[in-house]
N, C-alpha and C positions, 0 to 999 in steps of 0.2 A: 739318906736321913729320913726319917716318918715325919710326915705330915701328923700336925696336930688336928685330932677328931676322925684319924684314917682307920672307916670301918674293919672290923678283923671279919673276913667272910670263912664259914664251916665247908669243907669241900670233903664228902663220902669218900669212903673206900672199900674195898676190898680184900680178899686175903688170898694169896699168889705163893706158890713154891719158888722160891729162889736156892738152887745151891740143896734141893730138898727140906729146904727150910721154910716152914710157913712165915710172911712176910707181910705188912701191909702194905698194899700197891692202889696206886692212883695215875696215871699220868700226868706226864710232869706240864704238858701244852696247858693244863686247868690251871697250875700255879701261876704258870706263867704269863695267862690270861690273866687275872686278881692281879696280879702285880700290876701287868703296865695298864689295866683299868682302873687303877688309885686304893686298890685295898690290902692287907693283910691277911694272905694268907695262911689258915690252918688246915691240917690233916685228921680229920676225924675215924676213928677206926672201928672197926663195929664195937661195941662192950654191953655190958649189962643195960639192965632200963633205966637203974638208978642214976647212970652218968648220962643218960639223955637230958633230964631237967638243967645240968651243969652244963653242955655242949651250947643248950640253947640260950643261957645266962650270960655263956660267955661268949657268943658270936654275935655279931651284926644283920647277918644275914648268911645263907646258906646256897652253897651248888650241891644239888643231888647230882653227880657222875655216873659213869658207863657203865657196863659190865654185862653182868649174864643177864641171863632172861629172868623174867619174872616166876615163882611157882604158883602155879593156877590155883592151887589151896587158897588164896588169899583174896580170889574172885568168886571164889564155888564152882570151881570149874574139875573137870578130871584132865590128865594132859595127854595133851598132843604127840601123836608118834614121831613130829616133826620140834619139839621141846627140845631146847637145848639144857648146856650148863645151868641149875639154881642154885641160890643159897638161900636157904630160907632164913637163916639167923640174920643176912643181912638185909634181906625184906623186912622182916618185920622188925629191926632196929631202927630202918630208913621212915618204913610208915609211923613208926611213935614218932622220930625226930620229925618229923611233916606234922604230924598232928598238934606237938606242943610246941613248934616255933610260929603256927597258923593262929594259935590261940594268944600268942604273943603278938604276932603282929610284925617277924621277923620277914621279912622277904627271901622268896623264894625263888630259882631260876634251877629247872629242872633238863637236864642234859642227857635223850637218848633215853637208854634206860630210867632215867631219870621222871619224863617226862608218864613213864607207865606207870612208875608210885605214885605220884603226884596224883594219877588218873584212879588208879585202884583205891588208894589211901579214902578217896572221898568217893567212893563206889561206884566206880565204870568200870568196864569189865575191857579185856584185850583181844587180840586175833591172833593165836599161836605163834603162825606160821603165813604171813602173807601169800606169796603163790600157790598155796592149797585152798584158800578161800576165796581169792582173786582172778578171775580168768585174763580181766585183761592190766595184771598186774606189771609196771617195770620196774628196770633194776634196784632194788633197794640195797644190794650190798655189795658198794661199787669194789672192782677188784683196781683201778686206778691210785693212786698214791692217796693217802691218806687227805690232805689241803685241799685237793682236786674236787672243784664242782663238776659231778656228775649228771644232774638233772633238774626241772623246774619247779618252781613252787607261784600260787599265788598266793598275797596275803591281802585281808580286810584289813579295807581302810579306817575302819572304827576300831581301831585296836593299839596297844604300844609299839608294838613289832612293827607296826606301817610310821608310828610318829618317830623312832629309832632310825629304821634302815633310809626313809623316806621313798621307797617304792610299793607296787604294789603286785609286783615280780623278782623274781631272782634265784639265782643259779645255786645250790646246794651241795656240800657233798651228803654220802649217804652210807652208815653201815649198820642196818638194824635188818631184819627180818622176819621182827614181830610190828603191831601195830594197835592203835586206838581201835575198838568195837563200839564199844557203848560210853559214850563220853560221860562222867559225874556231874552231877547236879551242880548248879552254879559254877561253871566252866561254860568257854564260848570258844568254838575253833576260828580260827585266825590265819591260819593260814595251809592250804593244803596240795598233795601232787596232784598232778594229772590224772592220774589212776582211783584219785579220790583219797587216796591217805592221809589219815590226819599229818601236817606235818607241825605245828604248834597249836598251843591251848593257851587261853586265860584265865584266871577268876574274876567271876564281878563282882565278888563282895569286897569288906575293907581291905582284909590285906591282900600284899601284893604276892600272887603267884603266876610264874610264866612256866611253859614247857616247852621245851625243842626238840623237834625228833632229829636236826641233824647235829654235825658237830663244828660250832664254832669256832670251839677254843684250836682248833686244829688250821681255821682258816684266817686266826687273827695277822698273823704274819706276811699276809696276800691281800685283804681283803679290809681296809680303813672298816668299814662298815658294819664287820664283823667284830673289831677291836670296840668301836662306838656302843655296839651291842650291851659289852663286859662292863662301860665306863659310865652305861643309865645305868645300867644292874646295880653299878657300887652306888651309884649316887642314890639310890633309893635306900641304901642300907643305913644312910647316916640321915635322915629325916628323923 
């Protein structure tokens, strides 16, 4: 039964062949994170710009998800021989949805991929390919079971992520291969690896935006503190 006043949170997606069928795809670990953090979730799919103003009318707050890498076009960048998969229709659907739920005042929790729109959108720029620019880079793209904390992170204690987790260490999983360069204006990093990688951002203006370079929703099932994570996120969307 829904809770009275339970925020509906916007969770991205992507578009996947199933069956040779174009499909929209999200993982299901993101729903299912919203759920047992107290919200409503929906599945937003990329579309025109016209139904961005309506996406962001009608959510509470917003998860930017996984996926490909970001297209360097959208930093001024040329790409990397190390670039992966892009979609640029879904970049630049993801950056307006960032831009006019910021202006709204929606909160934001930006996931992996996630956390690089979030970065670019307000004009930081990325690292292609970590181990080409990295000498003493480690593993970013664990090949251990998806839940599995792979490696360490430290987090500032002046930040939400430390008033959340309540530490100001801990163990991560990890599957990206790109990374933060040039962090945007009005962001503060918060928490990062060993090797110096960004591994979260903030905003310090009024709204609320966060980034994660790992993946939670993947560890909520292990990991109370990861679940705790998902249940500020919702509670900020109903303020």
């Amino acid at each position: 039964m829904l809770r009275p006043n339970q925020p509906v949170i916007g969770i991205t997606s992507t578009i996947e062949k199933h069956n040779n069928i174009p499909s929209v795809h999200v993982h299901e670990k993101y729903v299912q994170a919203v759920i047992l953090g107290g919200g409503i979730p929906i599945v937003i799919p990329i579309g025109p710009e016209k139904m961005v103003k309506e996406w962001v009318s009608m959510c509470d707050g917003f998860i930017l998800s996984s996926g490909e890498d970001v297209d360097p076009y959208y930093y001024d960048t040329d790409p990397h021989p190390r670039l992966q998969t892009t979609n640029s229709k879904r970049d630049k659907f993801e950056i307006d949805l960032v831009k006019k739920a910021q202006s709204k005042q929606k909160p934001i929790l930006a996931i992996c991929r996630g956390i690089f729109i979030l970065n670019v959108t307000f004009g930081g720029t990325l690292l292609q390919d970590i181990e080409s620019n990295n000498p003493k880079a480690i593993k970013h793209f664990q090949l251990a079971e998806r839940p599995e904390p792979t490696h360490q992170i430290k987090i500032n204690k002046e930040s939400w992520l430390y008033d959340v987790l309540k530490c100001t260490s801990t163990r991560v999983n990890s599957m990206h291969h790109q990374a933060i360069e040039k962090l945007a204006p009005n962001f503060k990093i918060v928490a990062s690896a060993p090797d110096g990688v960004v591994e979260a951002i903030e905003g310090v203006g009024a709204s609320f935006m966060v980034g994660i370079q790992w993946h939670p929703e993947e560890m909520v099932s292990e990991d109370v503190s990861m679940g705790e994570l998902f249940r500020s996120f919702i509670s900020k969307c109903t303020e």
